[in-house]
DRENFI-89232 format. One line per 4 residues: number of its first residue (from 1); for each residue x, y, z of N, C-alpha, C. Coordinates in steps of 0.05 Angstrom, whole numbers, padded with zeros to 5 digits. Layout:
// DRENFI-89232
NUM) X,Y,Z,X,Y,Z,X,Y,Z ~ ...
END
This chain:
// DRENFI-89232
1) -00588,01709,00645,-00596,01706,00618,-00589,01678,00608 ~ -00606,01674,00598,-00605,01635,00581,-00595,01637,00558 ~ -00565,01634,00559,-00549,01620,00534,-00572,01610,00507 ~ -00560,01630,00480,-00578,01619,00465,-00586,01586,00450
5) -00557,01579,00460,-00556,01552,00449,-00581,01539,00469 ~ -00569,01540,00494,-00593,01534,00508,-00626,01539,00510 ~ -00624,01559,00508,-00650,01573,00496,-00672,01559,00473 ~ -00649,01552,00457,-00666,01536,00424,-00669,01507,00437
9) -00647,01505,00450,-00662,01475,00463,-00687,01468,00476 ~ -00689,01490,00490,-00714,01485,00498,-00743,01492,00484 ~ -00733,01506,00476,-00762,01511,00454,-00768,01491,00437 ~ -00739,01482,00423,-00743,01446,00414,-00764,01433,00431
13) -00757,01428,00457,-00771,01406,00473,-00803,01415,00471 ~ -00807,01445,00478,-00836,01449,00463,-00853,01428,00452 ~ -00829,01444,00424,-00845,01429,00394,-00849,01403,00404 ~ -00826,01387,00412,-00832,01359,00414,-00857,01352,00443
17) -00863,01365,00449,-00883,01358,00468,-00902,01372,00456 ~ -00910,01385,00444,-00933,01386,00422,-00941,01368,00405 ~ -00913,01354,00389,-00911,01329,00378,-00928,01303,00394 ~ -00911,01305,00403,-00924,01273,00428,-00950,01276,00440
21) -00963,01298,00442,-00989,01307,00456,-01009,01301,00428 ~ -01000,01304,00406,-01007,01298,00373,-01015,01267,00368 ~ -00984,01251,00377,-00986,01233,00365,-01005,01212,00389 ~ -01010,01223,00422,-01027,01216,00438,-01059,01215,00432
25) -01062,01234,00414,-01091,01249,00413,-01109,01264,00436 ~ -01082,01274,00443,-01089,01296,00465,-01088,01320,00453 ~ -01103,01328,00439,-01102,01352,00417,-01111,01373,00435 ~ -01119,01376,00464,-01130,01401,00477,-01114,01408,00493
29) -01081,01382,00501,-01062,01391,00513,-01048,01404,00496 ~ -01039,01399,00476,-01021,01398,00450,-01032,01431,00449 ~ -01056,01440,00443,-01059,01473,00439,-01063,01486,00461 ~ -01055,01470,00486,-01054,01489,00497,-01025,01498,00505
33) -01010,01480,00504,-00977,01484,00504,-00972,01510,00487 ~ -00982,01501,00465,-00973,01512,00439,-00983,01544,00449 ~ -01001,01544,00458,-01015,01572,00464,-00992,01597,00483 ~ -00978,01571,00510,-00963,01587,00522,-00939,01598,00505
37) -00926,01582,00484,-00898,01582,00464,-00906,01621,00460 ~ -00892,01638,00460,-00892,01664,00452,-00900,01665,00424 ~ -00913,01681,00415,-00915,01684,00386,-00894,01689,00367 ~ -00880,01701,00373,-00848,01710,00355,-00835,01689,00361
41) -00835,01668,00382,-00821,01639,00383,-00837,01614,00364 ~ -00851,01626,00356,-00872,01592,00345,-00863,01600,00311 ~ -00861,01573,00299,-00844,01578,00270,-00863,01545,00255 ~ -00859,01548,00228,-00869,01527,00219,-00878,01498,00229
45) -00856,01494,00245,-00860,01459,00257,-00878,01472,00283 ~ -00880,01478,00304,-00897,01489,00322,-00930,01487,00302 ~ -00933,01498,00285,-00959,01508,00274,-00970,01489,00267 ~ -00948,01469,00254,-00962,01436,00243,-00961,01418,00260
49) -00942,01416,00275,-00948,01405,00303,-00980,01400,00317 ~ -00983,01432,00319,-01013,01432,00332,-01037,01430,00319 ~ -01028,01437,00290,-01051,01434,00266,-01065,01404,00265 ~ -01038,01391,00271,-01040,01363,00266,-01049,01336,00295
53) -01044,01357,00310,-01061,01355,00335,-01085,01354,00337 ~ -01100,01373,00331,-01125,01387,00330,-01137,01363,00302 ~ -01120,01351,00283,-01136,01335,00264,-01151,01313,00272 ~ -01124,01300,00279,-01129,01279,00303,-01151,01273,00318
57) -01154,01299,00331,-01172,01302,00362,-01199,01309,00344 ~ -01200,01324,00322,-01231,01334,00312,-01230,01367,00329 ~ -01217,01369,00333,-01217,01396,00345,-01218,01421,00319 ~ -01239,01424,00306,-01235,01437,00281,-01240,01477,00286
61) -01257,01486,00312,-01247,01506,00313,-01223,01520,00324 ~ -01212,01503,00340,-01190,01504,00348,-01164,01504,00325 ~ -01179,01484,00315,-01147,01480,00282,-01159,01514,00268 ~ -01183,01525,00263,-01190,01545,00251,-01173,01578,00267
65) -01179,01567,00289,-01169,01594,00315,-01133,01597,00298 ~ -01124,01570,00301,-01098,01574,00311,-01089,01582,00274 ~ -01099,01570,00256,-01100,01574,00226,-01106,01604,00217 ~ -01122,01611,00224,-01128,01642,00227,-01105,01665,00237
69) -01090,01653,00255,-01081,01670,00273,-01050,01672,00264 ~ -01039,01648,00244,-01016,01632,00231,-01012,01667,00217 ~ -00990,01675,00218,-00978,01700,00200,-00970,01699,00177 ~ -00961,01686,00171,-00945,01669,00139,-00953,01646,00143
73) -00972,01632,00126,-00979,01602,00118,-00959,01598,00102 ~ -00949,01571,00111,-00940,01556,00083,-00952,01535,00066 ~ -00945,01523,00048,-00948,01499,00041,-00958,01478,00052 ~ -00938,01476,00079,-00944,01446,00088,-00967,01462,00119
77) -00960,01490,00118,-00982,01495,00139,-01010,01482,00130 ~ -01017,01502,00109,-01046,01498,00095,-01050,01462,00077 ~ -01034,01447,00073,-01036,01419,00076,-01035,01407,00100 ~ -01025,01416,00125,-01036,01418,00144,-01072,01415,00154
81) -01077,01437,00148,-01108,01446,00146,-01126,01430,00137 ~ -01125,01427,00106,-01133,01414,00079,-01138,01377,00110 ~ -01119,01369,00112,-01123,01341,00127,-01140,01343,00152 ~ -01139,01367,00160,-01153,01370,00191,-01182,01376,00174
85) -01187,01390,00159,-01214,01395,00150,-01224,01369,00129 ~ -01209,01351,00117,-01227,01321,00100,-01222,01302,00126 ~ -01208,01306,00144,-01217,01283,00163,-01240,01281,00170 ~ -01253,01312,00175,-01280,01314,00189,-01300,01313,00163
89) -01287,01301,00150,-01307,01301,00126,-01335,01329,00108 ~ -01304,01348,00112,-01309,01375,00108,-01299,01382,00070 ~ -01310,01364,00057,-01301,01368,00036,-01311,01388,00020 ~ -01321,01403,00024,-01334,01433,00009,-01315,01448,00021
93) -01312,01451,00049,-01293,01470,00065,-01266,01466,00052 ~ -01261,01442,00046,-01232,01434,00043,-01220,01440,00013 ~ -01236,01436,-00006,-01236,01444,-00030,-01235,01472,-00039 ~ -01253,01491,-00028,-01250,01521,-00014,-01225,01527,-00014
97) -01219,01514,00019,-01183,01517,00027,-01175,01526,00006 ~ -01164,01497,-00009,-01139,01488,-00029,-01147,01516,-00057 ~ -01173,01513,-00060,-01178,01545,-00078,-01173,01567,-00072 ~ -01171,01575,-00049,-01158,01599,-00035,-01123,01596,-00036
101) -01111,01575,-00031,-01084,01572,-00037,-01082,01575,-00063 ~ -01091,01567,-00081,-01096,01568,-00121,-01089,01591,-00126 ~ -01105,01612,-00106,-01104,01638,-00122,-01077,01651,-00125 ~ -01069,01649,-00097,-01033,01655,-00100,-01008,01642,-00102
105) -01012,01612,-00103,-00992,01595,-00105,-00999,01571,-00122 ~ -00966,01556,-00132,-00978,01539,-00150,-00997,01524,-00140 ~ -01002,01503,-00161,-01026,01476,-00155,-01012,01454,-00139 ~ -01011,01445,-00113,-01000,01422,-00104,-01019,01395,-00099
109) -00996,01369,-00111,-01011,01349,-00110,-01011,01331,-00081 ~ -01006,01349,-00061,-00998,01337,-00034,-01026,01349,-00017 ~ -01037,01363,-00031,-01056,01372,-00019,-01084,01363,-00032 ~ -01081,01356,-00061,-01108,01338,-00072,-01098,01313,-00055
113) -01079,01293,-00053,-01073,01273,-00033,-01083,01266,-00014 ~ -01083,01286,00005,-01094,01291,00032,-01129,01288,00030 ~ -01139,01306,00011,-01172,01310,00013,-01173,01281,-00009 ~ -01163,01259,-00023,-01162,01232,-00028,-01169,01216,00000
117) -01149,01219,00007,-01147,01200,00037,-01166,01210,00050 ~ -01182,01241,00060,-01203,01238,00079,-01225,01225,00064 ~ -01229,01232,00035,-01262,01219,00028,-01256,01188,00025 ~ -01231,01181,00016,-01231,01146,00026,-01238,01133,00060
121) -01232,01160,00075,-01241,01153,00105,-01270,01150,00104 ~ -01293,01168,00084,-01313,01169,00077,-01331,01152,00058 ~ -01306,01143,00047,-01320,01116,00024,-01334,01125,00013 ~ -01334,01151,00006,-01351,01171,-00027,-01335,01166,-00046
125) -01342,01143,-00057,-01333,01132,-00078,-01338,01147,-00104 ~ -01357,01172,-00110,-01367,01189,-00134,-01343,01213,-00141 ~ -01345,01221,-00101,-01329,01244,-00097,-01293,01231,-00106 ~ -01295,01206,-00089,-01267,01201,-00103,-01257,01202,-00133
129) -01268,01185,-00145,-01256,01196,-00174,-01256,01219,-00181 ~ -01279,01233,-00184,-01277,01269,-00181,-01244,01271,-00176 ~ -01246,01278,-00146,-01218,01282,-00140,-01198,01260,-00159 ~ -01191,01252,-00160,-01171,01225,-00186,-01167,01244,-00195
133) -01190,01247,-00217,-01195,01250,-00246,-01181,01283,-00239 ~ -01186,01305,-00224,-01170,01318,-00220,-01146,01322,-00221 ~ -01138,01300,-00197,-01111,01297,-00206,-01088,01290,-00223 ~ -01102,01273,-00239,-01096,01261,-00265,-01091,01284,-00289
137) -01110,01304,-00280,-01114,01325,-00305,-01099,01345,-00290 ~ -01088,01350,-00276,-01064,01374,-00261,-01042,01366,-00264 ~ -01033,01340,-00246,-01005,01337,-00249,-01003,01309,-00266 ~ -01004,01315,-00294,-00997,01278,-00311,-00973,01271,-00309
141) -00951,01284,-00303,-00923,01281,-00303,-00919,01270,-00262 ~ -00926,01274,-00254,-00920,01265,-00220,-00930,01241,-00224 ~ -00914,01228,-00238,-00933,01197,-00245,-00931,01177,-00207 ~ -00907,01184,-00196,-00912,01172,-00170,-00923,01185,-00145
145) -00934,01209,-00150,-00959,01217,-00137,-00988,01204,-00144 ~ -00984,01198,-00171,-01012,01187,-00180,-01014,01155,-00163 ~ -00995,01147,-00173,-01000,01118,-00157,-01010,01114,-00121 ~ -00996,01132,-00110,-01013,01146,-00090,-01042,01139,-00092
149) -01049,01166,-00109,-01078,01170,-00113,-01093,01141,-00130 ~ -01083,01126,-00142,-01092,01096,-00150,-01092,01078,-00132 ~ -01075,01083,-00109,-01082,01061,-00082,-01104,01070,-00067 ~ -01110,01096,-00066,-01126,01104,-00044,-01149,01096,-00064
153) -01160,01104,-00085,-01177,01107,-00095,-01188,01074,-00104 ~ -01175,01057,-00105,-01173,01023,-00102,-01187,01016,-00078 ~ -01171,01029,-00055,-01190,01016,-00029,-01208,01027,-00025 ~ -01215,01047,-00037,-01245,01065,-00046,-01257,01040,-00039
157) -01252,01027,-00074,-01265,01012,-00088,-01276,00991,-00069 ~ -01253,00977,-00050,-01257,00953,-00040,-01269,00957,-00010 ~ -01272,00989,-00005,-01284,00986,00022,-01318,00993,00019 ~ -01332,00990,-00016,-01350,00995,-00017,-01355,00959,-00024
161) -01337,00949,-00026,-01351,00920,-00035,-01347,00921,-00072 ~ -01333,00931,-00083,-01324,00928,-00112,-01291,00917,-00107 ~ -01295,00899,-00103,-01262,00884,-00096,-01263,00878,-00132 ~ -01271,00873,-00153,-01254,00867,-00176,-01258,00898,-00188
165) -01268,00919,-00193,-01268,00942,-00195,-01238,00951,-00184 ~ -01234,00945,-00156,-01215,00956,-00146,-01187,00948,-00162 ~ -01180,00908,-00160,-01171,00899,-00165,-01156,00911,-00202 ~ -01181,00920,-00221,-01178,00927,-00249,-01168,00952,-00254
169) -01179,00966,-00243,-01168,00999,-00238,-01139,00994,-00233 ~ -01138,00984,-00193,-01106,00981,-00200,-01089,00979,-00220 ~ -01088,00947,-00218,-01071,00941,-00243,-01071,00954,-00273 ~ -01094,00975,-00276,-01097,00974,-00312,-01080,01011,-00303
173) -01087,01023,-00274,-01073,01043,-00273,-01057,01050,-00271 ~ -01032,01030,-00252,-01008,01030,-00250,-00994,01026,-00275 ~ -01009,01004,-00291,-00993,00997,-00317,-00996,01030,-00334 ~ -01018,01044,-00333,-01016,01064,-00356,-00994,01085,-00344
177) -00988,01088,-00318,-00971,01108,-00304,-00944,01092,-00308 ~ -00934,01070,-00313,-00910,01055,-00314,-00899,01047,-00295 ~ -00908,01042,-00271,-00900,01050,-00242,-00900,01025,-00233 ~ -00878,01009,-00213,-00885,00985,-00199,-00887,00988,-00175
181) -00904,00976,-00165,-00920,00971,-00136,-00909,00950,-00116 ~ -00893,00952,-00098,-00894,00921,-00089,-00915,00924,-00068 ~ -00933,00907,-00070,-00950,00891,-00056,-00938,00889,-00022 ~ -00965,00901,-00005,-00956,00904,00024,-00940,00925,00029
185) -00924,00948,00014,-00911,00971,00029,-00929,00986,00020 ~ -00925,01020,00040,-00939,01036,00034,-00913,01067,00043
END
C-alpha cells in the first residue's frame, strides 16, 4: 500500500502534467491524462487544469464533455468555461454560460472579464462596450476590475484603427474610476 503522503504526491505530479500539457497546447494530451486521474481523485485544480487546456487547443467539445461531467462547478470552474467558450468566439454560448451561473450564484466580474478579453481577441468593438457598459452597471464599486475592463476595451479601440478614441476613453476612464495606471505593466 502507498503511504498517503506519498500518494498526494503523486497525484500532484498529475495535475502538474496536465498543467504543462496546457501551457504546451497539447490540449488532447492534457485530457487525456486527466481522463486516466480516477474520478473521486480529480478536485478543482485537475478540472481547470484541463478546462484550460482544451481553451488553448479550441478543443470545445471536449472542454463541454469534461464540463458536463464536472460534479460541483465552481466559480473559477465555470470562469474556466466562460474563457474556453469567448476564445472561440462563442459569445451567445458564453453569455448563456455566465446566465446559467446568475441563476444560482452571485454576479462575478471575473467572468464579464474573461468574455472582454475573448471579443477584444475578436475586435467587436459594438459587442465590447455592451459588455463595459455592463460592467460598469453591475459592479461600480470594483473600481480596479473596471480598469481592467478600460484597457481591454482601449485596445478594442486601437486594434480597430481608433488610436485617439482609444487614447480618450482611457484617460477620461481611468480618471472617472480614480485609479492610476502605470504605463507598460499589466
Amino acid at each position: 500500500m502507498i503511504p498517503p503522503v506519498i500518494f498526494r504526491c503523486m497525484l500532484q505530479l498529475e495535475y502538474i502534467k496536465v498543467n504543462a500539457f496546457c501551457l504546451n497546447r497539447m490540449g488532447s494530451e492534457a485530457t487525456q491524462l486527466y481522463r486516466k486521474i480516477l474520478n473521486n481523485l480529480r478536485n478543482e485544480i485537475s478540472h481547470i487544469c484541463v478546462l484550460n487546456a482544451c481553451s488553448h487547443s479550441g478543443l470545445l467539445q471536449e472542454a463541454w464533455s469534461i464540463f458536463n461531467d464536472i460534479p460541483f462547478k465552481t466559480e473559477r470552474i465555470f470562469t474556466m468555461m466562460v474563457d474556453c467558450l469567448s476564445r472561440l468566439f462563442l459569445f451567445d454560448e458564453t453569455q448563456n454560460l455566465i446566465s446559467e451561473y446568475e441563476k444560482t450564484n452571485k454576479t462575478r466580474v471575473i467572468m464579464y472579464t474573461s468574455l472582454l478579453s475573448g471579443v477584444r481577441n475578436n475586435r467587436n468593438r459594438y459587442l465590447s462596450e455592451k459588455i463595459f457598459n455592463r460592467m460598469k452597471s453591475l459592479f461600480p464599486d470594483q473600481k480596479q476590475d473596471l480598469v481592467a475592463g478600460v484597457i481591454l476595451l482601449s485596445n478594442i479601440y486601437s486594434s480597430v484603427r481608433e488610436h485617439e478614441l482609444a487614447t480618450t476613453f482611457r484617460y477620461n476612464q481611468i480618471k472617472y474610476l480614480g485609479k492610476h495606471v502605470k504605463l507598460g505593466l499589466s
